[in-house]
RODO-2510 file (C-alpha; in nm, 4 decimals, decimal comma):
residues 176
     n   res          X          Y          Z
     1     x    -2,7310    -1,4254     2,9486
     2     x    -2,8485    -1,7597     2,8511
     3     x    -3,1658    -1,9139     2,9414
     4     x    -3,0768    -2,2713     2,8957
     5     x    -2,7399    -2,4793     2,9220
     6     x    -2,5857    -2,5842     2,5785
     7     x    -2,5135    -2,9447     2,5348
     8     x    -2,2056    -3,0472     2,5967
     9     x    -2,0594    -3,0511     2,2698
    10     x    -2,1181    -2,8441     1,9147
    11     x    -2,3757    -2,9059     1,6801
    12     x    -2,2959    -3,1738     1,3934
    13     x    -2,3288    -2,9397     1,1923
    14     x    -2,1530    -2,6577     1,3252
    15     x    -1,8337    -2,8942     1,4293
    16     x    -1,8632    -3,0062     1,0911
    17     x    -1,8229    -2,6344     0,9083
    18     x    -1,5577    -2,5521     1,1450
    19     x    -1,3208    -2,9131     1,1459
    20     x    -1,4756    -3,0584     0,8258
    21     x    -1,1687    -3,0404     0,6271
    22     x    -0,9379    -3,1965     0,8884
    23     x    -0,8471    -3,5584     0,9086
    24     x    -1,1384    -3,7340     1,0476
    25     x    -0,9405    -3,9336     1,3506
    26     x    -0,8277    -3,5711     1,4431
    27     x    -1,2025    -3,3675     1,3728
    28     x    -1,3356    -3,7164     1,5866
    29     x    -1,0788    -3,5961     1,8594
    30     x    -1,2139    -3,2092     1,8438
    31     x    -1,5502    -3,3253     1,9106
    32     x    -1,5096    -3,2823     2,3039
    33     x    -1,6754    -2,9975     2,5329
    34     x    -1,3303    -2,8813     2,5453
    35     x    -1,3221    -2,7837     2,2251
    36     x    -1,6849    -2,6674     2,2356
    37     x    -1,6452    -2,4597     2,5225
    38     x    -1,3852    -2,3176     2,3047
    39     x    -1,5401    -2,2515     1,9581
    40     x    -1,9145    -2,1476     2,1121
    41     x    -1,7680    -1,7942     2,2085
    42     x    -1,5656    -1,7671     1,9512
    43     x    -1,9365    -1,7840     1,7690
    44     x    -2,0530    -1,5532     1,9996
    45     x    -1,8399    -1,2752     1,9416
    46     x    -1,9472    -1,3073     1,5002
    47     x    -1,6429    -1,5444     1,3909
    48     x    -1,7976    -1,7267     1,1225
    49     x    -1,7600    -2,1521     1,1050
    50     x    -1,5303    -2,0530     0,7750
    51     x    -1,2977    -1,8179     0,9023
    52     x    -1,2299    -2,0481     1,2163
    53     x    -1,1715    -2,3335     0,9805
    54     x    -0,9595    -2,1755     0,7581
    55     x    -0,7129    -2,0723     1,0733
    56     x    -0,7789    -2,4601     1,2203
    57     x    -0,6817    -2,5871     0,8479
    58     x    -0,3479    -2,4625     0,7883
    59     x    -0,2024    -2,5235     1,1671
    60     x     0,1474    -2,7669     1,1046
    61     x     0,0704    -3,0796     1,1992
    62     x     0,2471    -3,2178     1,5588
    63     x     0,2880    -3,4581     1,8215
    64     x    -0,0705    -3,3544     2,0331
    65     x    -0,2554    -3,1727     1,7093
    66     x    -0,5504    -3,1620     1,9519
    67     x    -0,3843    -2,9206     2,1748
    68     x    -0,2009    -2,6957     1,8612
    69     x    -0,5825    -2,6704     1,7821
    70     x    -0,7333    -2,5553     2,1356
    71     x    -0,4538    -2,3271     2,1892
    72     x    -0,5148    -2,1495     1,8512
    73     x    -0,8927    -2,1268     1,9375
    74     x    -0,7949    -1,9642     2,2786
    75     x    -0,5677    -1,7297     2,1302
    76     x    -0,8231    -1,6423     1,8750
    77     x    -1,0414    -1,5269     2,2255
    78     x    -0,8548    -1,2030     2,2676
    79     x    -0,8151    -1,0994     1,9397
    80     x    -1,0438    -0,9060     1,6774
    81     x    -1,2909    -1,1125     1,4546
    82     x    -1,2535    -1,0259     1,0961
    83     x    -1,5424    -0,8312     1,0556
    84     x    -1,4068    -0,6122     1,3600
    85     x    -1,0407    -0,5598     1,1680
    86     x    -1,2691    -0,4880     0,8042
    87     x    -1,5079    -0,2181     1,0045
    88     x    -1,1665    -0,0866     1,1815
    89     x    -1,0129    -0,0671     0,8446
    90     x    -1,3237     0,0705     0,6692
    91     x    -1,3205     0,3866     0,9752
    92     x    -0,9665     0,4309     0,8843
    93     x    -1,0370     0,5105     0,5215
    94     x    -1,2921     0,7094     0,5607
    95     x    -1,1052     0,9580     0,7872
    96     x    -0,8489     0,9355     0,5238
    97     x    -1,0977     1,0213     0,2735
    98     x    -1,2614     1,3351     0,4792
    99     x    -0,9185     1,4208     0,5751
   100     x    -0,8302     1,4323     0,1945
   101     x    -1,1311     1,6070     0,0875
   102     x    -1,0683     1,8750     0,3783
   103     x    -0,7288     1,9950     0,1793
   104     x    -0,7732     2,2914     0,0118
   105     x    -0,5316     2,4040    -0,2753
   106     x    -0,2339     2,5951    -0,2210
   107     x    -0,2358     2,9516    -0,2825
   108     x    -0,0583     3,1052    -0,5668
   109     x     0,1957     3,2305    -0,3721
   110     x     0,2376     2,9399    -0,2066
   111     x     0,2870     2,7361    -0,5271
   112     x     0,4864     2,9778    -0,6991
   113     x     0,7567     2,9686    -0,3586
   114     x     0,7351     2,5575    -0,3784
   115     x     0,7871     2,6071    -0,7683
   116     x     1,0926     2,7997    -0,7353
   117     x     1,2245     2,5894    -0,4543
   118     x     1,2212     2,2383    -0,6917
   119     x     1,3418     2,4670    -0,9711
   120     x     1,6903     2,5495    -0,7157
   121     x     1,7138     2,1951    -0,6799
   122     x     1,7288     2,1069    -1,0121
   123     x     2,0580     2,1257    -1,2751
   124     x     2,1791     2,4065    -1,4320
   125     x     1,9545     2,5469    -1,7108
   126     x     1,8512     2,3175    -1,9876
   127     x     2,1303     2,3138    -2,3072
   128     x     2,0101     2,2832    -2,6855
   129     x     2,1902     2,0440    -2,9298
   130     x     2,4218     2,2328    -3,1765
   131     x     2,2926     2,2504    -3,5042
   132     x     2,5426     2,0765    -3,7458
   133     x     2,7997     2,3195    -3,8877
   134     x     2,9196     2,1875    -4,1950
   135     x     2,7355     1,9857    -4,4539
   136     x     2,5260     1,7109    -4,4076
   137     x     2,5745     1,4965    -4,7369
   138     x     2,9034     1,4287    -4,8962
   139     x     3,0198     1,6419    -5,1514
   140     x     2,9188     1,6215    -5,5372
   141     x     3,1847     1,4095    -5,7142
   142     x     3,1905     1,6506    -5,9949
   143     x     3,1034     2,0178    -5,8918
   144     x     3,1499     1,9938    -5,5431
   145     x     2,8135     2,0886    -5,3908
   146     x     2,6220     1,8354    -5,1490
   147     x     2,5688     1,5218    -5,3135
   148     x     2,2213     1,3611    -5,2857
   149     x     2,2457     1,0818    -5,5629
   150     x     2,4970     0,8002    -5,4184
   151     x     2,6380     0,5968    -5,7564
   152     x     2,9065     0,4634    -5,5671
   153     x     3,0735     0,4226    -5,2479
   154     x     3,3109     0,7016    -5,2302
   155     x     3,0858     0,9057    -5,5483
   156     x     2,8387     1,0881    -5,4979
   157     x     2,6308     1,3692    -5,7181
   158     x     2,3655     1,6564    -5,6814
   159     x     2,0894     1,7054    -5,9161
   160     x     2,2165     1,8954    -6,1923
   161     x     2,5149     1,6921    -6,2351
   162     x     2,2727     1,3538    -6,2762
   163     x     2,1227     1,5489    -6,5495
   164     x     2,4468     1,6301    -6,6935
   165     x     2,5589     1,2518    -6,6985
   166     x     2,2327     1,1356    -6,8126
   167     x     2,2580     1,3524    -7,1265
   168     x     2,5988     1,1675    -7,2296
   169     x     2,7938     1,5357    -7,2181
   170     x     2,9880     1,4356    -6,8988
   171     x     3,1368     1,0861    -6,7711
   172     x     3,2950     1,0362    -6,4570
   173     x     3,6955     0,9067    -6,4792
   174     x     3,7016     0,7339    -6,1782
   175     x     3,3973     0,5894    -5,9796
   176     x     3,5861     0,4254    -5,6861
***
């Protein structure tokens, strides 16, 4: 209940937080008890100057601007201020969070039935590569065994055979 009456319009300083960013023809415009009797409840309720300019700011611009404006700021009546929707919100996660911290783990045989269950679901059971079956290197150009030295492209020797050539007692005929 208020003791006095309010002037007719806001505060310069208030009309100036809330329609400061507008165009000035159209914040001179706002500056009726229209608008006033408008914003002051708004106040009331905890909307803060910023929040209502922010939503007043980025309003399309159209033929009557003034009444885009009021009808925004009557709209704005009915619903919840921001702090209202943030301690809403807030509630809502800590429910979640007591909720959460209620759960208890599941017992063993609990998890070993939900184990089993994703186990049916899965593919058939898990296949190993085959190991390679015959040699991995090429064969020795001279005695046949697997070749790790490569001399050429199609020539290849093992270990005792380099030691062989590189004593002179053995040449290869053809080195492809």
């Amino acid at each position: 209940m208020q003791l006095f009456d309010l002037p007719a319009r806001l505060p310069r300083d208030v009309h100036a937080a809330v329609f400061g960013d507008l165009p000035s023809r159209l914040a001179h415009e706002l500056d009726t008890p229209e608008v006033a009797a408008a914003v002051r409840p708004l106040l009331d309720r905890g909307w803060r100057t910023g929040q209502l300019a922010s939503r007043v700011g980025v309003l399309p611009a159209g033929p009557d601007p003034v009444r885009v404006v009021l009808d925004l700021l009557h709209s704005l009546a009915g619903a919840w201020t921001p702090s209202q929707v943030w301690a809403a919100e807030q509630a809502d996660r800590q429910a979640l969070r007591s909720v959460t911290a209620a759960e208890q783990p599941a017992s063993p045989e609990s998890r070993e039935r939900w184990i089993a269950q994703i186990r049916s679901g899965l593919s058939g059971p898990r296949t190993t590569r085959p190991q390679p079956t015959g040699p991995s290197r090429p064969a020795c150009a001279l005695c046949g065994q697997a070749g790790t030295y490569f001399v050429t492209h199609g020539v290849r020797l093992c270990p005792p055979c380099v030691e062989v050539l590189a004593s002179g007692s053995a040449r290869l005929k053809q080195t492809g």
